[in-house]
One Martini backbone bead per residue (centre of mass of N, CA, C, O) as a GRO file, in nm:
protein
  109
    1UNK     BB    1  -0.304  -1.516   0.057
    2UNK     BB    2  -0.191  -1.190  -0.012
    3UNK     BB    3   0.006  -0.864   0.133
    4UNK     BB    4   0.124  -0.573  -0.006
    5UNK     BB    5   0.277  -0.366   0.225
    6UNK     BB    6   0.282  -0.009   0.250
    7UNK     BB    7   0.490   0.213   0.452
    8UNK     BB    8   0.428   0.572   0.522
    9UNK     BB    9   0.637   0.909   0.531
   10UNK     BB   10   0.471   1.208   0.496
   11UNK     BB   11   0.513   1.509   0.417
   12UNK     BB   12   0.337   1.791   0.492
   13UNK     BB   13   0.426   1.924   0.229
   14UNK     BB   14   0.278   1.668   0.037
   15UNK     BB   15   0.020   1.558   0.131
   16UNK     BB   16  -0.231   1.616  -0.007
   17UNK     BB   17  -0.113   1.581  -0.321
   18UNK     BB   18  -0.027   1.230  -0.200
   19UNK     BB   19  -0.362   1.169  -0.127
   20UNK     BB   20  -0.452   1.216  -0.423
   21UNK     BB   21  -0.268   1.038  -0.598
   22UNK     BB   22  -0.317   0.799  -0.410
   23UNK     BB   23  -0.627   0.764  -0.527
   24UNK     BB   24  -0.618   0.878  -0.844
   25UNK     BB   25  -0.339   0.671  -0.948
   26UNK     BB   26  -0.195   0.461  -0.782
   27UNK     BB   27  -0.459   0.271  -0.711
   28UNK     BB   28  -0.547   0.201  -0.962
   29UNK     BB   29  -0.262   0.112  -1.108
   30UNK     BB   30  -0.268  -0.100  -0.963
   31UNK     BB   31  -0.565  -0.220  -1.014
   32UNK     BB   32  -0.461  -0.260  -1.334
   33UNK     BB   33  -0.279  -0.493  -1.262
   34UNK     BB   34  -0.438  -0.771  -1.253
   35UNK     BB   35  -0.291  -0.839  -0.928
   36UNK     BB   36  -0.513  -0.714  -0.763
   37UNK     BB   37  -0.835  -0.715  -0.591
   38UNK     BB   38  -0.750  -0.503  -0.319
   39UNK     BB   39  -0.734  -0.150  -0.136
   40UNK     BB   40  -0.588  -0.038   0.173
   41UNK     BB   41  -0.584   0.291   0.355
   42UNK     BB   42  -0.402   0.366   0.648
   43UNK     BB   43  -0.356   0.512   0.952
   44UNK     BB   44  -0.121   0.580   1.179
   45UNK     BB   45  -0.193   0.613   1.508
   46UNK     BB   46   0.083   0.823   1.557
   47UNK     BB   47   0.338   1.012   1.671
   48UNK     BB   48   0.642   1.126   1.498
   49UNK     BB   49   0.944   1.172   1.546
   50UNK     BB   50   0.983   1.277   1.268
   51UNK     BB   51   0.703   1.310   1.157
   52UNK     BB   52   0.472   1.337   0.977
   53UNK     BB   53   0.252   1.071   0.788
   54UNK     BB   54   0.145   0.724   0.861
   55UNK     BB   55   0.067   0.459   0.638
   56UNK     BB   56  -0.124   0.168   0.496
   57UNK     BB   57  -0.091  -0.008   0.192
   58UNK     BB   58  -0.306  -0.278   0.096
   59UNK     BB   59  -0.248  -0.520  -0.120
   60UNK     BB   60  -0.460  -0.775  -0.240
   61UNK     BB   61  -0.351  -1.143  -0.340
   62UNK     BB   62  -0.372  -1.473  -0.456
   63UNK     BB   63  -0.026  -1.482  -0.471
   64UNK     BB   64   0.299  -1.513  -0.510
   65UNK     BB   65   0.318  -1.509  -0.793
   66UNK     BB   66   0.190  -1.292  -0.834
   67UNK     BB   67   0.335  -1.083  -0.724
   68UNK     BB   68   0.586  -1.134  -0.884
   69UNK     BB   69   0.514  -1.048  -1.132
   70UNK     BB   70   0.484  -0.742  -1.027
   71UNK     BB   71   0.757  -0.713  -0.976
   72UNK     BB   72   0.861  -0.771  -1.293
   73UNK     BB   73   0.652  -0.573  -1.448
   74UNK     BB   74   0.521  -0.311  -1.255
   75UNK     BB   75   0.733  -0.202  -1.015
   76UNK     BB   76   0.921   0.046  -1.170
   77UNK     BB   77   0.693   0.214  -1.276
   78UNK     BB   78   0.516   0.292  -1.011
   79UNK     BB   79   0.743   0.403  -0.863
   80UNK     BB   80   0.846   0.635  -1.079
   81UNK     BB   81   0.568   0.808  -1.024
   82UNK     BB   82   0.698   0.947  -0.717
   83UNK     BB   83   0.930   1.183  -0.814
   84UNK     BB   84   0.761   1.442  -0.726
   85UNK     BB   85   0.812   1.310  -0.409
   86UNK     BB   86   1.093   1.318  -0.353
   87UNK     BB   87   1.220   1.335   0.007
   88UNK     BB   88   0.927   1.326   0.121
   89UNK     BB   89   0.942   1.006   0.148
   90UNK     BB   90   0.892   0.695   0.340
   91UNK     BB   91   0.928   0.346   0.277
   92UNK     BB   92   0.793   0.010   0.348
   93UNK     BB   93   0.827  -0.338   0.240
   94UNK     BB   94   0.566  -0.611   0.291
   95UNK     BB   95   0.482  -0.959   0.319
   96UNK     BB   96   0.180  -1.111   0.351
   97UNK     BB   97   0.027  -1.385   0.493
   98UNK     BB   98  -0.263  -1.568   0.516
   99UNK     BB   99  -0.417  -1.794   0.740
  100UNK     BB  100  -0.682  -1.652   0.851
  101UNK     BB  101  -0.996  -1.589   0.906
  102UNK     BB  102  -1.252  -1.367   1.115
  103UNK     BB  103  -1.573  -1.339   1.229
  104UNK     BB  104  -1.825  -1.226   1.437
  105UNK     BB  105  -2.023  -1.407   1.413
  106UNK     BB  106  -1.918  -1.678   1.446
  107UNK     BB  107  -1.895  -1.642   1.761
  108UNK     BB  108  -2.236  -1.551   1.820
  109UNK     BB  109  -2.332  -1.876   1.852
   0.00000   0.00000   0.00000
């Protein structure tokens, strides 16, 4: 399993209005490209220096290959729709491998 995470940080002035875009059309739009299972949202729970209020958001998909079609196809367009809020966040994205889950049950025993 992979996880396309994207890091951003969004300026007060459109936080609002891009925390309804990303619930009611960005994440949905991405679990619509049938490459990715489901979609975690949250908060970086620190004061940034710069400022703005900071995000992590996980797409998990089952495999590098399906990733890079999201890239190939998908990655383009879904991107250009972010640009009502040009120049107000920063964002920086990373590909995590999963490597293994533990659940706290398993240890309980």
């Amino acid at each position: 399993m992979y996880i396309y995470n994207v890091t951003i940080n969004v300026d007060q002035v459109i936080h609002d209005k891009w925390i309804n875009w990303m619930k009611t059309e960005h994440i949905p739009d991405m679990l619509a490209t049938g490459k990715f299972s489901k979609a975690l949202m949250t908060r970086v729970v620190i004061v940034e220096e710069m400022g703005g209020t900071t995000y992590s958001v996980q797409f998990f998909t089952d495999s590098k290959e399906t990733l890079e079609k999201y890239y190939d196809e998908d990655a383009d367009e879904l991107r250009a729709k972010s640009g009502p809020f040009e120049g107000k966040f920063v964002a920086f994205r990373t590909e995590l491998e999963v490597i293994g889950e533990a659940h706290n049950e398993l240890f309980n025993k």
